[in-house]
C-alpha positions as semicolon CSV with decimal commas, in nm:
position;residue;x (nm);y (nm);z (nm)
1;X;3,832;4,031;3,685
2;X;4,007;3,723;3,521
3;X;4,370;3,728;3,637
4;X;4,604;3,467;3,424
5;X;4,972;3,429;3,522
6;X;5,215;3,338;3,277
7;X;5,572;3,187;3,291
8;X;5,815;3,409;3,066
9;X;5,897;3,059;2,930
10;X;5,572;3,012;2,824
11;X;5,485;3,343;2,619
12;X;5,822;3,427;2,473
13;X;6,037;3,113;2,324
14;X;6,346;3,118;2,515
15;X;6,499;2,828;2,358
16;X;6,811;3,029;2,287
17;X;6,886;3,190;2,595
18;X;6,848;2,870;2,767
19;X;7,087;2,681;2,559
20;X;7,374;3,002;2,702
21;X;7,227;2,887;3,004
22;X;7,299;2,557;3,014
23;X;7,631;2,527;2,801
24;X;7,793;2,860;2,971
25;X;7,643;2,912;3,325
26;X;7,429;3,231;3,473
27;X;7,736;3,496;3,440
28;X;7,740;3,429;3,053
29;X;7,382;3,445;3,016
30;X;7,329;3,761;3,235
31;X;7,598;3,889;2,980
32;X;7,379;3,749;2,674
33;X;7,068;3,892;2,799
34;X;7,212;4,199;2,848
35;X;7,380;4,248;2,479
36;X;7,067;4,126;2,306
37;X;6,800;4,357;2,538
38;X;6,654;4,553;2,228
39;X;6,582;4,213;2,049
40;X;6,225;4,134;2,071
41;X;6,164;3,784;2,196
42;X;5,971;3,559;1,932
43;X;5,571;3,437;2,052
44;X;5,588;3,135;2,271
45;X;5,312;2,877;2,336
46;X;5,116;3,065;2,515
47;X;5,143;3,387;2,312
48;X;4,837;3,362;2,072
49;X;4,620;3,217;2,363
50;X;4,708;3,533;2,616
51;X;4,690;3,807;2,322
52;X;4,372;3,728;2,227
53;X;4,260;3,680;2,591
54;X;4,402;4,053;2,682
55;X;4,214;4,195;2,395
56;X;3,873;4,084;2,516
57;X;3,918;4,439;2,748
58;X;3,806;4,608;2,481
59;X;3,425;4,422;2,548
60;X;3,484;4,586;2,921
61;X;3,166;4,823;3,026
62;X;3,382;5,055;3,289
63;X;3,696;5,133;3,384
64;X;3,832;4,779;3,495
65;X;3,953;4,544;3,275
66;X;3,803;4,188;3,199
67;X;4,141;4,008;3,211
68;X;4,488;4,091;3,363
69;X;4,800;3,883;3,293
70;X;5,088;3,891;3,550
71;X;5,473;3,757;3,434
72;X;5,566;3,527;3,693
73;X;5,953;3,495;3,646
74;X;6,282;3,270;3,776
75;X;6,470;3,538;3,617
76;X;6,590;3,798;3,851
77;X;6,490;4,191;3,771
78;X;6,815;4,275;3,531
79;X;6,756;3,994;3,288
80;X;6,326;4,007;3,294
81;X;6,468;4,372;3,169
82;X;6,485;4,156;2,800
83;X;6,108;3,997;2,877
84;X;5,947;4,334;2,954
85;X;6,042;4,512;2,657
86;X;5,923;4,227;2,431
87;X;5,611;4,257;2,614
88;X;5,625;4,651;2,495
89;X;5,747;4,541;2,160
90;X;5,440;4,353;2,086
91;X;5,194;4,595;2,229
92;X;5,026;4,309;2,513
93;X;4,897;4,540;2,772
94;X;5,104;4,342;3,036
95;X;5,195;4,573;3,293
96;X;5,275;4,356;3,636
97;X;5,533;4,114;3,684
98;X;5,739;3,931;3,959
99;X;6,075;3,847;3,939
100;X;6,233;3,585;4,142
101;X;6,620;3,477;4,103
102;X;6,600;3,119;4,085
103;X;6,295;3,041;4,282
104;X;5,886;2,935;4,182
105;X;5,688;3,286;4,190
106;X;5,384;3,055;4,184
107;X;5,355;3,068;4,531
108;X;5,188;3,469;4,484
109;X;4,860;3,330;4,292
110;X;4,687;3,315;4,601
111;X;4,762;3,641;4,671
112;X;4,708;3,806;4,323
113;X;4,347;3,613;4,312
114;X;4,521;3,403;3,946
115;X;4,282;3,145;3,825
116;X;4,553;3,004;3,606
117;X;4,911;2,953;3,625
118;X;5,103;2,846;3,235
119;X;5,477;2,787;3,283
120;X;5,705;2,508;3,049
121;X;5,847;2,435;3,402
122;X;5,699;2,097;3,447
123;X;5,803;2,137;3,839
124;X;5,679;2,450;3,872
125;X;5,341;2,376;3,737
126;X;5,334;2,024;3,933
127;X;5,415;2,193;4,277
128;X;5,167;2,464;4,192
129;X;4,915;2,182;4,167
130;X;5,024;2,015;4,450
131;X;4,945;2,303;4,652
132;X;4,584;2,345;4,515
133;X;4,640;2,579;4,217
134;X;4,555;2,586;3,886
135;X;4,826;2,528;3,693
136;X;4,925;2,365;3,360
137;X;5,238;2,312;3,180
138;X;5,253;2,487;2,759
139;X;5,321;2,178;2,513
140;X;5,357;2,217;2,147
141;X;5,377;2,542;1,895
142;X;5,197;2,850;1,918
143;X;4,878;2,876;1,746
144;X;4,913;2,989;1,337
145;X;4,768;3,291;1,341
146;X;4,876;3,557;1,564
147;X;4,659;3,773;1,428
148;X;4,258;3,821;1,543
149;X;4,016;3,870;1,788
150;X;3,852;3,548;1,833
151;X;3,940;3,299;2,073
152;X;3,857;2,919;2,083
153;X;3,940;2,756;2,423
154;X;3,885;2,331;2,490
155;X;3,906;2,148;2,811
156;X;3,928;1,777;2,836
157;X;3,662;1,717;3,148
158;X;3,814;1,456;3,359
159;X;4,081;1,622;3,619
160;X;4,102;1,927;3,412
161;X;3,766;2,083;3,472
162;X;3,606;1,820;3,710
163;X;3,839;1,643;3,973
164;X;3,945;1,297;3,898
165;X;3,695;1,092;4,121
166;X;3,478;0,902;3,803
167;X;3,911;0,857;3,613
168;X;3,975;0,670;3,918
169;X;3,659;0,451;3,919
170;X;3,789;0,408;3,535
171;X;4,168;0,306;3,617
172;X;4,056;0,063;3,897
173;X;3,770;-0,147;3,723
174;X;3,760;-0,047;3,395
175;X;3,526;0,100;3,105
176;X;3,235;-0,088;3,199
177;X;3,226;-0,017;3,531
178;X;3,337;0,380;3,490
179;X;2,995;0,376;3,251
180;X;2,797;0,175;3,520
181;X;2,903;0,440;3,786
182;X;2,812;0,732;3,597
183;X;2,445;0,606;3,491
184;X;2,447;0,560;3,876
185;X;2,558;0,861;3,983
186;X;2,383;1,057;3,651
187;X;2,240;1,341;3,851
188;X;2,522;1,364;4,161
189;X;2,779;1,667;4,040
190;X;3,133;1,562;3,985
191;X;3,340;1,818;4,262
192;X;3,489;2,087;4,066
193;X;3,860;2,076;3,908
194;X;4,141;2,291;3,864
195;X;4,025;2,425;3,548
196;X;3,668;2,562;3,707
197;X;3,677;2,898;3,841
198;X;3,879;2,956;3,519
199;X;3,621;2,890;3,284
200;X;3,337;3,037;3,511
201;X;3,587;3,337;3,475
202;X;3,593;3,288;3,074
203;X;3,167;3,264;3,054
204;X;3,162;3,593;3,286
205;X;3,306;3,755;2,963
206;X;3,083;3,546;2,730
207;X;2,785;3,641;2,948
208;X;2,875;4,004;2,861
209;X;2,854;3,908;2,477
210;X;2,551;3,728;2,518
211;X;2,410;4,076;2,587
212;X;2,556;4,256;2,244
213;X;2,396;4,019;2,052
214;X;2,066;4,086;2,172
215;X;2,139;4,453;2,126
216;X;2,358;4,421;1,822
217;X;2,194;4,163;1,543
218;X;2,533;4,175;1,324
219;X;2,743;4,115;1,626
220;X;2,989;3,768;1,601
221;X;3,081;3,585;1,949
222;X;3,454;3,629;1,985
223;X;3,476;3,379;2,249
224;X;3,432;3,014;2,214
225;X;3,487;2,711;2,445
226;X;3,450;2,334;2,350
227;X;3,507;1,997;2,561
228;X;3,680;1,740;2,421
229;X;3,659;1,431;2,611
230;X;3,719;1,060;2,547
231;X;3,374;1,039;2,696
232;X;3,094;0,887;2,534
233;X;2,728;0,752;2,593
234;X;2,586;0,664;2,800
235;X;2,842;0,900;3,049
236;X;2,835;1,191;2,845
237;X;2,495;1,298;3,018
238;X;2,690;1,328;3,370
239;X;2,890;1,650;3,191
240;X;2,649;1,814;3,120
241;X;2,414;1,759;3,441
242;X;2,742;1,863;3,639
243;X;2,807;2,170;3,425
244;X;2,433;2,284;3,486
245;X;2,487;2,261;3,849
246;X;2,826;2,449;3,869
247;X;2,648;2,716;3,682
248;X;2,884;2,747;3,410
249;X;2,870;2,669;3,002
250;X;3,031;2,520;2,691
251;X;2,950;2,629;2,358
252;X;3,043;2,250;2,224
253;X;3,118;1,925;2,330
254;X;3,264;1,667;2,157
255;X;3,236;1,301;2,346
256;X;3,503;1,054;2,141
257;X;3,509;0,717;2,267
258;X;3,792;0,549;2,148
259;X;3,847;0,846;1,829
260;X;4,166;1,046;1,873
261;X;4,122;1,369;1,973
262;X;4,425;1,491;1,764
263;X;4,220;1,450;1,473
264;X;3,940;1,662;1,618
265;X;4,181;1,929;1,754
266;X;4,298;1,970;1,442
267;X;3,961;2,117;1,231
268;X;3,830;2,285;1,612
269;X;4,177;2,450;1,579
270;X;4,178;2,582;1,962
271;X;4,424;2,866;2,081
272;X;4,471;2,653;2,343
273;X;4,394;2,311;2,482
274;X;4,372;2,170;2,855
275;X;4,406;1,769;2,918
276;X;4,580;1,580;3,190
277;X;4,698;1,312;2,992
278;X;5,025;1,363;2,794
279;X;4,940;1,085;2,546
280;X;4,621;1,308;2,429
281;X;4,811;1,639;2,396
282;X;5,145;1,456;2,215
283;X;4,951;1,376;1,910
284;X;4,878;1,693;1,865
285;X;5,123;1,944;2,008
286;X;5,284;1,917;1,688
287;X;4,966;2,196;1,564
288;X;4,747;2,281;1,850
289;X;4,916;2,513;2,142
290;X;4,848;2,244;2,433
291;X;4,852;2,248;2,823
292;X;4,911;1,943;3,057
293;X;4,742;1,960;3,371
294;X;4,943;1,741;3,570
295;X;4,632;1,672;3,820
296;X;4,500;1,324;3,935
297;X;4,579;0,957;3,945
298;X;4,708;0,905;3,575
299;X;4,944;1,184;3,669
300;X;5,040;1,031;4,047
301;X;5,248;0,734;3,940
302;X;5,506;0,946;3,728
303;X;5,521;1,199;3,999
304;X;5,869;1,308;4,072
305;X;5,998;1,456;4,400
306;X;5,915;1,811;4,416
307;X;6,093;2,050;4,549
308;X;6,062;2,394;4,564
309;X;6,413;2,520;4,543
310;X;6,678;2,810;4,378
311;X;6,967;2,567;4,296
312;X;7,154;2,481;4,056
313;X;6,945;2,199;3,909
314;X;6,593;2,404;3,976
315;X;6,748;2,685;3,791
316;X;6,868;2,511;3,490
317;X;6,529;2,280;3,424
318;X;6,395;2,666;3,409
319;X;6,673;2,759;3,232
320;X;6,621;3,085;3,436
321;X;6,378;3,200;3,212
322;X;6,112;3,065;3,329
Protein backbone atom coordinates (compact mmCIF):
# COMPACT_ATOMS: atom_id res chain seq x y z
CA UNK A 1 0.00 0.00 0.00
CA UNK A 2 1.01 3.67 -0.89
CA UNK A 3 0.55 5.73 2.27
CA UNK A 4 0.77 9.76 1.52
CA UNK A 5 0.53 12.19 4.48
CA UNK A 6 -0.80 15.46 4.02
CA UNK A 7 -0.56 18.80 5.99
CA UNK A 8 -4.24 20.25 6.52
CA UNK A 9 -2.47 23.36 5.12
CA UNK A 10 -1.75 21.75 2.15
CA UNK A 11 -5.22 20.14 1.01
CA UNK A 12 -7.65 22.70 2.33
CA UNK A 13 -6.63 26.63 1.78
CA UNK A 14 -6.51 27.99 5.14
CA UNK A 15 -5.54 31.36 4.21
CA UNK A 16 -8.40 32.78 6.23
CA UNK A 17 -8.19 31.11 9.37
CA UNK A 18 -4.63 31.89 9.50
CA UNK A 19 -4.97 35.53 9.02
CA UNK A 20 -7.54 35.18 12.74
CA UNK A 21 -4.56 33.50 13.68
CA UNK A 22 -2.12 35.81 13.32
CA UNK A 23 -4.01 39.25 13.82
CA UNK A 24 -6.17 37.83 16.97
CA UNK A 25 -4.21 34.97 18.71
CA UNK A 26 -5.27 31.03 19.27
CA UNK A 27 -8.43 31.89 21.70
CA UNK A 28 -10.03 33.93 18.76
CA UNK A 29 -9.33 31.44 16.25
CA UNK A 30 -10.46 28.37 18.34
CA UNK A 31 -13.64 30.65 18.56
CA UNK A 32 -13.58 31.17 14.57
CA UNK A 33 -13.12 27.62 13.88
CA UNK A 34 -15.68 26.73 15.98
CA UNK A 35 -18.57 29.21 14.52
CA UNK A 36 -17.65 28.40 10.94
CA UNK A 37 -17.42 24.22 11.54
CA UNK A 38 -20.24 23.40 8.89
CA UNK A 39 -18.34 25.54 6.23
CA UNK A 40 -16.57 23.34 3.90
CA UNK A 41 -12.96 24.32 3.47
CA UNK A 42 -12.08 25.32 -0.27
CA UNK A 43 -9.31 22.64 -2.28
CA UNK A 44 -5.79 23.52 -1.41
CA UNK A 45 -2.61 22.71 -3.39
CA UNK A 46 -2.54 19.51 -2.85
CA UNK A 47 -6.26 18.76 -3.27
CA UNK A 48 -6.50 17.73 -7.03
CA UNK A 49 -3.13 15.76 -6.69
CA UNK A 50 -4.48 13.56 -3.46
CA UNK A 51 -8.19 13.14 -4.97
CA UNK A 52 -7.17 11.72 -7.89
CA UNK A 53 -4.48 9.65 -6.10
CA UNK A 54 -7.32 8.19 -3.54
CA UNK A 55 -9.46 7.27 -6.43
CA UNK A 56 -6.94 4.95 -8.03
CA UNK A 57 -8.59 2.30 -5.12
CA UNK A 58 -11.05 1.69 -7.31
CA UNK A 59 -8.13 -0.27 -9.75
CA UNK A 60 -7.54 -2.35 -6.24
CA UNK A 61 -7.91 -6.38 -6.87
CA UNK A 62 -8.91 -7.25 -2.98
CA UNK A 63 -9.91 -5.85 -0.08
CA UNK A 64 -6.92 -3.37 0.64
CA UNK A 65 -6.63 -0.27 -0.81
CA UNK A 66 -3.81 0.98 -3.27
CA UNK A 67 -3.31 4.34 -1.51
CA UNK A 68 -4.14 5.71 2.02
CA UNK A 69 -3.79 9.40 2.95
CA UNK A 70 -3.27 10.31 6.66
CA UNK A 71 -3.97 14.31 7.92
CA UNK A 72 -1.02 15.16 9.77
CA UNK A 73 -2.14 18.30 11.81
CA UNK A 74 -0.61 21.35 14.24
CA UNK A 75 -4.12 21.87 15.02
CA UNK A 76 -5.24 20.28 18.17
CA UNK A 77 -8.47 17.71 18.01
CA UNK A 78 -11.38 20.58 18.58
CA UNK A 79 -10.34 22.76 15.69
CA UNK A 80 -9.16 19.59 13.03
CA UNK A 81 -13.13 19.09 14.02
CA UNK A 82 -13.50 21.99 10.87
CA UNK A 83 -10.74 19.86 8.60
CA UNK A 84 -12.50 16.50 9.04
CA UNK A 85 -15.80 17.44 7.98
CA UNK A 86 -14.45 19.14 4.82
CA UNK A 87 -12.78 15.97 4.23
CA UNK A 88 -16.57 14.37 4.52
CA UNK A 89 -17.89 17.28 2.59
CA UNK A 90 -15.94 16.46 -0.41
CA UNK A 91 -16.35 12.74 -0.30
CA UNK A 92 -12.06 11.93 -0.09
CA UNK A 93 -12.08 8.63 1.58
CA UNK A 94 -9.68 10.09 4.27
CA UNK A 95 -10.34 8.36 7.32
CA UNK A 96 -7.00 8.70 9.73
CA UNK A 97 -5.58 11.69 11.07
CA UNK A 98 -3.23 13.01 13.87
CA UNK A 99 -3.65 15.96 15.65
CA UNK A 100 -0.94 17.70 17.42
CA UNK A 101 -1.42 21.22 19.32
CA UNK A 102 1.35 23.15 18.10
CA UNK A 103 3.92 20.58 17.36
CA UNK A 104 5.39 18.68 13.75
CA UNK A 105 3.25 15.26 13.49
CA UNK A 106 5.91 14.41 10.88
CA UNK A 107 7.79 12.66 13.23
CA UNK A 108 4.87 9.43 12.91
CA UNK A 109 5.86 8.68 9.06
CA UNK A 110 8.17 6.22 10.15
CA UNK A 111 5.77 4.64 12.00
CA UNK A 112 2.72 4.81 9.59
CA UNK A 113 5.22 3.35 6.69
CA UNK A 114 4.37 7.32 4.60
CA UNK A 115 6.41 7.56 1.50
CA UNK A 116 5.55 11.21 1.27
CA UNK A 117 5.01 13.98 3.56
CA UNK A 118 3.16 17.59 1.68
CA UNK A 119 2.81 20.38 4.26
CA UNK A 120 3.06 24.56 3.27
CA UNK A 121 5.15 24.48 6.53
CA UNK A 122 8.48 25.12 5.00
CA UNK A 123 10.02 23.98 8.60
CA UNK A 124 8.10 21.21 8.89
CA UNK A 125 8.91 19.79 5.56
CA UNK A 126 12.77 20.87 5.98
CA UNK A 127 13.10 19.04 9.43
CA UNK A 128 11.22 16.13 7.97
CA UNK A 129 14.02 16.01 5.42
CA UNK A 130 16.57 16.52 7.72
CA UNK A 131 15.64 13.49 9.44
CA UNK A 132 15.60 11.26 6.26
CA UNK A 133 11.97 11.61 5.09
CA UNK A 134 10.36 12.37 2.18
CA UNK A 135 8.97 15.45 2.36
CA UNK A 136 8.14 18.47 0.16
CA UNK A 137 6.66 21.77 0.71
CA UNK A 138 2.94 22.68 -1.76
CA UNK A 139 3.83 25.93 -3.93
CA UNK A 140 1.40 27.52 -6.24
CA UNK A 141 -2.59 26.92 -7.06
CA UNK A 142 -4.36 23.81 -7.21
CA UNK A 143 -4.58 22.12 -10.42
CA UNK A 144 -7.81 23.47 -12.85
CA UNK A 145 -9.74 20.73 -12.93
CA UNK A 146 -10.92 19.07 -9.92
CA UNK A 147 -12.74 16.90 -11.70
CA UNK A 148 -11.32 13.28 -13.30
CA UNK A 149 -9.67 10.24 -12.95
CA UNK A 150 -6.42 10.68 -14.53
CA UNK A 151 -3.40 11.68 -12.91
CA UNK A 152 -0.12 13.16 -14.39
CA UNK A 153 2.79 13.23 -11.85
CA UNK A 154 6.64 14.92 -12.85
CA UNK A 155 9.78 14.74 -10.90
CA UNK A 156 12.77 16.86 -11.57
CA UNK A 157 15.71 13.98 -11.17
CA UNK A 158 18.48 15.62 -9.39
CA UNK A 159 17.83 15.49 -5.36
CA UNK A 160 14.24 14.82 -5.90
CA UNK A 161 14.32 11.30 -7.19
CA UNK A 162 18.14 10.62 -7.20
CA UNK A 163 20.30 12.15 -4.29
CA UNK A 164 22.30 15.16 -5.09
CA UNK A 165 25.86 13.58 -5.63
CA UNK A 166 26.23 14.43 -9.82
CA UNK A 167 24.29 18.58 -8.54
CA UNK A 168 27.25 18.79 -6.44
CA UNK A 169 29.89 17.75 -9.03
CA UNK A 170 27.74 20.54 -11.09
CA UNK A 171 27.90 23.48 -8.35
CA UNK A 172 31.67 22.84 -7.71
CA UNK A 173 33.18 22.71 -11.35
CA UNK A 174 30.64 23.47 -13.51
CA UNK A 175 28.56 22.20 -16.70
CA UNK A 176 31.40 20.78 -18.38
CA UNK A 177 32.69 18.92 -15.85
CA UNK A 178 29.02 17.67 -14.37
CA UNK A 179 28.73 16.26 -18.30
CA UNK A 180 32.35 14.82 -18.15
CA UNK A 181 31.43 12.98 -14.85
CA UNK A 182 28.36 11.50 -16.00
CA UNK A 183 29.82 10.04 -19.45
CA UNK A 184 32.29 8.67 -16.78
CA UNK A 185 30.20 7.33 -14.50
CA UNK A 186 27.34 6.40 -17.48
CA UNK A 187 26.62 2.94 -16.18
CA UNK A 188 27.32 3.51 -12.09
CA UNK A 189 23.54 4.17 -10.51
CA UNK A 190 23.05 7.52 -8.93
CA UNK A 191 21.95 6.39 -4.93
CA UNK A 192 18.34 6.79 -4.66
CA UNK A 193 16.49 10.16 -3.46
CA UNK A 194 13.74 11.16 -1.41
CA UNK A 195 11.29 10.92 -4.07
CA UNK A 196 12.12 6.93 -4.84
CA UNK A 197 10.19 4.55 -2.91
CA UNK A 198 7.39 7.04 -3.79
CA UNK A 199 7.37 6.56 -7.30
CA UNK A 200 8.27 2.75 -7.08
CA UNK A 201 5.00 3.02 -4.94
CA UNK A 202 3.17 5.03 -7.93
CA UNK A 203 4.48 2.21 -10.86
CA UNK A 204 3.18 -0.65 -8.33
CA UNK A 205 -0.27 0.85 -9.31
CA UNK A 206 0.73 1.40 -12.97
CA UNK A 207 2.04 -2.18 -13.05
CA UNK A 208 -1.54 -3.19 -12.12
CA UNK A 209 -2.83 -1.18 -15.28
CA UNK A 210 -0.32 -2.51 -17.41
CA UNK A 211 -2.26 -5.75 -16.88
CA UNK A 212 -5.98 -4.26 -17.94
CA UNK A 213 -4.70 -3.27 -20.98
CA UNK A 214 -3.62 -6.50 -22.04
CA UNK A 215 -6.97 -7.84 -20.92
CA UNK A 216 -9.01 -4.81 -21.80
CA UNK A 217 -8.05 -3.36 -25.56
CA UNK A 218 -10.32 -0.08 -24.94
CA UNK A 219 -8.79 0.47 -21.58
CA UNK A 220 -6.92 4.27 -21.13
CA UNK A 221 -3.84 4.48 -18.51
CA UNK A 222 -5.07 6.74 -15.75
CA UNK A 223 -1.72 7.18 -14.38
CA UNK A 224 1.08 9.04 -15.90
CA UNK A 225 4.56 10.15 -14.70
CA UNK A 226 7.10 12.40 -16.63
CA UNK A 227 10.74 13.79 -15.65
CA UNK A 228 11.50 17.05 -16.25
CA UNK A 229 15.02 17.82 -15.84
CA UNK A 230 17.41 20.59 -16.91
CA UNK A 231 19.39 17.61 -18.10
CA UNK A 232 20.50 17.15 -21.46
CA UNK A 233 22.94 15.04 -23.73
CA UNK A 234 25.19 13.64 -23.38
CA UNK A 235 23.95 13.10 -19.32
CA UNK A 236 20.57 12.29 -20.05
CA UNK A 237 21.66 8.53 -20.69
CA UNK A 238 22.79 8.26 -16.82
CA UNK A 239 18.70 8.65 -15.97
CA UNK A 240 17.73 6.32 -17.58
CA UNK A 241 20.59 3.59 -16.91
CA UNK A 242 19.91 4.51 -13.11
CA UNK A 243 16.15 4.17 -13.41
CA UNK A 244 16.66 0.60 -15.06
CA UNK A 245 18.67 -0.42 -12.16
CA UNK A 246 16.33 0.87 -9.34
CA UNK A 247 13.73 -1.10 -11.11
CA UNK A 248 11.31 1.56 -11.48
CA UNK A 249 9.73 3.62 -14.73
CA UNK A 250 8.72 6.92 -16.34
CA UNK A 251 6.28 7.14 -18.97
CA UNK A 252 8.25 10.50 -20.36
CA UNK A 253 11.18 12.39 -19.99
CA UNK A 254 11.83 15.60 -21.00
CA UNK A 255 15.81 16.65 -20.80
CA UNK A 256 15.86 20.80 -21.24
CA UNK A 257 19.18 22.19 -21.20
CA UNK A 258 19.03 25.64 -20.70
CA UNK A 259 14.79 25.73 -21.85
CA UNK A 260 12.54 26.71 -18.96
CA UNK A 261 10.68 24.18 -17.66
CA UNK A 262 7.70 26.53 -16.90
CA UNK A 263 7.02 26.54 -20.42
CA UNK A 264 6.96 22.74 -20.59
CA UNK A 265 4.91 22.39 -17.36
CA UNK A 266 2.55 24.32 -18.75
CA UNK A 267 1.20 21.99 -22.03
CA UNK A 268 2.35 18.51 -19.66
CA UNK A 269 -0.13 20.20 -17.24
CA UNK A 270 0.93 17.84 -14.12
CA UNK A 271 -1.35 17.51 -10.92
CA UNK A 272 1.62 17.93 -9.31
CA UNK A 273 5.29 18.70 -9.72
CA UNK A 274 8.50 17.75 -7.54
CA UNK A 275 11.90 19.97 -7.95
CA UNK A 276 14.37 21.11 -5.39
CA UNK A 277 15.04 24.28 -6.78
CA UNK A 278 12.62 27.17 -5.98
CA UNK A 279 13.69 29.17 -9.07
CA UNK A 280 12.21 26.14 -11.34
CA UNK A 281 8.88 25.78 -9.48
CA UNK A 282 8.37 29.96 -9.15
CA UNK A 283 7.88 30.32 -12.81
CA UNK A 284 5.36 28.22 -12.74
CA UNK A 285 3.47 27.95 -9.47
CA UNK A 286 1.46 30.61 -10.82
CA UNK A 287 -0.49 27.31 -13.00
CA UNK A 288 1.04 24.06 -12.10
CA UNK A 289 0.33 22.74 -8.29
CA UNK A 290 4.23 22.52 -7.35
CA UNK A 291 6.32 20.88 -4.50
CA UNK A 292 9.83 22.01 -3.26
CA UNK A 293 11.90 19.38 -2.03
CA UNK A 294 14.13 21.19 0.10
CA UNK A 295 16.95 18.30 -0.26
CA UNK A 296 20.69 18.81 -1.21
CA UNK A 297 23.39 21.38 -1.62
CA UNK A 298 21.40 24.16 -3.60
CA UNK A 299 19.05 23.89 -0.67
CA UNK A 300 22.04 23.83 2.26
CA UNK A 301 23.18 27.43 2.02
CA UNK A 302 19.62 28.98 2.70
CA UNK A 303 19.07 26.53 5.44
CA UNK A 304 17.61 28.10 8.48
CA UNK A 305 17.88 26.80 12.06
CA UNK A 306 15.41 24.16 12.60
CA UNK A 307 13.75 23.54 15.34
CA UNK A 308 11.22 21.33 16.17
CA UNK A 309 9.10 23.22 18.60
CA UNK A 310 5.15 24.19 19.88
CA UNK A 311 5.78 27.96 20.48
CA UNK A 312 4.60 30.79 19.71
CA UNK A 313 6.62 31.49 16.56
CA UNK A 314 6.39 27.55 15.34
CA UNK A 315 2.72 27.87 15.75
CA UNK A 316 2.09 30.98 13.88
CA UNK A 317 4.52 30.12 10.62
CA UNK A 318 1.79 27.07 10.70
CA UNK A 319 -0.71 29.29 11.44
CA UNK A 320 -2.00 26.24 13.45
CA UNK A 321 -3.43 24.81 10.60
CA UNK A 322 -0.96 23.17 9.38
Amino acid sequence: MLVVGVASSALFDLSDADSVFREHGEAVYREYQETHIDEALEPGVAFPFIKRLLSLNDLAQGEVPLVEVIVLSRNDPETGLRVMRSIAHHELPISRAIFMQGRSPFAFMGALNMSLFLSQNKNDVRIAISKGFAAGQVLGLPAADLDGTDLRIAFDFDGVLADDSSERVMQAEGLPAFHENETKRLTEPLPEGRLFEFLRGINRIQDIEEKLVEDQADYNRRVHVAIVTARNAPSHERVVRTLQSWGVRVNDAFFLGGVEKAKVLRVLKPHVFFDDQLRHLEGAADEIPSVHVPFGIVNEPSDPELKDEGDADSMVAAGLSG
